[in-house]
C-alpha positions as CSV (number, residue, x, y, z in Angstrom):
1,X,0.0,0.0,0.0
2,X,1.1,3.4,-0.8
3,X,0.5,6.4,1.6
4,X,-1.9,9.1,0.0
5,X,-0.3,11.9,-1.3
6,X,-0.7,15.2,0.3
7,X,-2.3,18.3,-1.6
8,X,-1.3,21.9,-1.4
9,X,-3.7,24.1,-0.1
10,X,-4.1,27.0,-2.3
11,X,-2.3,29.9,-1.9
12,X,-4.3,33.2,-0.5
13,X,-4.8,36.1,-2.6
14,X,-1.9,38.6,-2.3
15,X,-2.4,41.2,0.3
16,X,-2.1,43.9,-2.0
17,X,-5.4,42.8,-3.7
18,X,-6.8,42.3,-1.1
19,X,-6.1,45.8,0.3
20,X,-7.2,47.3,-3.0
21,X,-10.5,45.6,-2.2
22,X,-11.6,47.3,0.5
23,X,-13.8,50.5,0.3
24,X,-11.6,54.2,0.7
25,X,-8.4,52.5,-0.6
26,X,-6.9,54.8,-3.2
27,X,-4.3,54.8,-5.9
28,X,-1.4,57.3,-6.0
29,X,-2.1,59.6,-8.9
30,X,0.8,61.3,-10.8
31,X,1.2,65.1,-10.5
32,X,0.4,66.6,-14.2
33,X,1.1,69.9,-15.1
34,X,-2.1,71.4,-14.9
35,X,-1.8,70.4,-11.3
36,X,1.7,72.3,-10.9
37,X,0.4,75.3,-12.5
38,X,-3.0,75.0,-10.3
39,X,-0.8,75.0,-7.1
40,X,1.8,77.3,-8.0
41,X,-1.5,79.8,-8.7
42,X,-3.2,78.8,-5.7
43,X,0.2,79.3,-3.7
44,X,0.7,83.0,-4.7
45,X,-2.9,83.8,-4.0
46,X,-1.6,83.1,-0.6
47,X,-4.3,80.6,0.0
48,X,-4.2,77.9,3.1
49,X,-2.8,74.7,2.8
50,X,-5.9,73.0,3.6
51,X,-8.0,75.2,0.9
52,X,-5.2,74.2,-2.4
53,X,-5.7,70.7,-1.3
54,X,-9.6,70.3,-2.1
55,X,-9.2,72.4,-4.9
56,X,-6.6,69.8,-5.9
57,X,-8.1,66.7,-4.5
58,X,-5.2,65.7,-2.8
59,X,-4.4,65.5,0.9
60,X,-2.3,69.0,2.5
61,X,0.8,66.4,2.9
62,X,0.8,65.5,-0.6
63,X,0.3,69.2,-1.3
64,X,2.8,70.2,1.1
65,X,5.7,68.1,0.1
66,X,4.9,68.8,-3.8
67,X,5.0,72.3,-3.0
68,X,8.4,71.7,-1.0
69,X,9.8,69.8,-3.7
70,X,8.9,72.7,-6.4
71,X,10.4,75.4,-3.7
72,X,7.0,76.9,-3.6
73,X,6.4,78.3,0.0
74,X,3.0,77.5,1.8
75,X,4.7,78.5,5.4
76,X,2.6,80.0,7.6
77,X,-0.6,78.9,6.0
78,X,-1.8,76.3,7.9
């Protein structure tokens, strides 16, 4: 007599898709140059932080460090 042979139980969907799955889960978007120009405008109006980044749909830390990264001051606009 032979012994049964054992099967591989399947492997579990990767976490990733798993995470994309669930409701509110979002994908990075690229910055295009509209959205540059948008918040290089928006930043010499002297508008808050908080007020570019609805008008950009983007979150103020995404909006902060984009605007860091350009050299585009939003200090003191919080």
């Amino acid at each position: 007599m032979t012994a049964p042979k054992k099967v591989a139980a399947p492997k579990a969907a990767s976490k990733t898709a798993a995470t994309a799955k669930k409701a509110g889960a979002s994908k990075r978007r690229g910055w295009t140059n509209d959205d540059v120009k948008e918040l290089k405008a928006l930043a010499k109006q002297k508008l808050p932080t908080a007020k570019i980044a609805k008008a950009l749909k983007r979150t103020e830390g995404a909006t902060r460090q984009k605007a860091y990264s350009l050299g585009v001051s939003l200090d003191s606009r919080r």
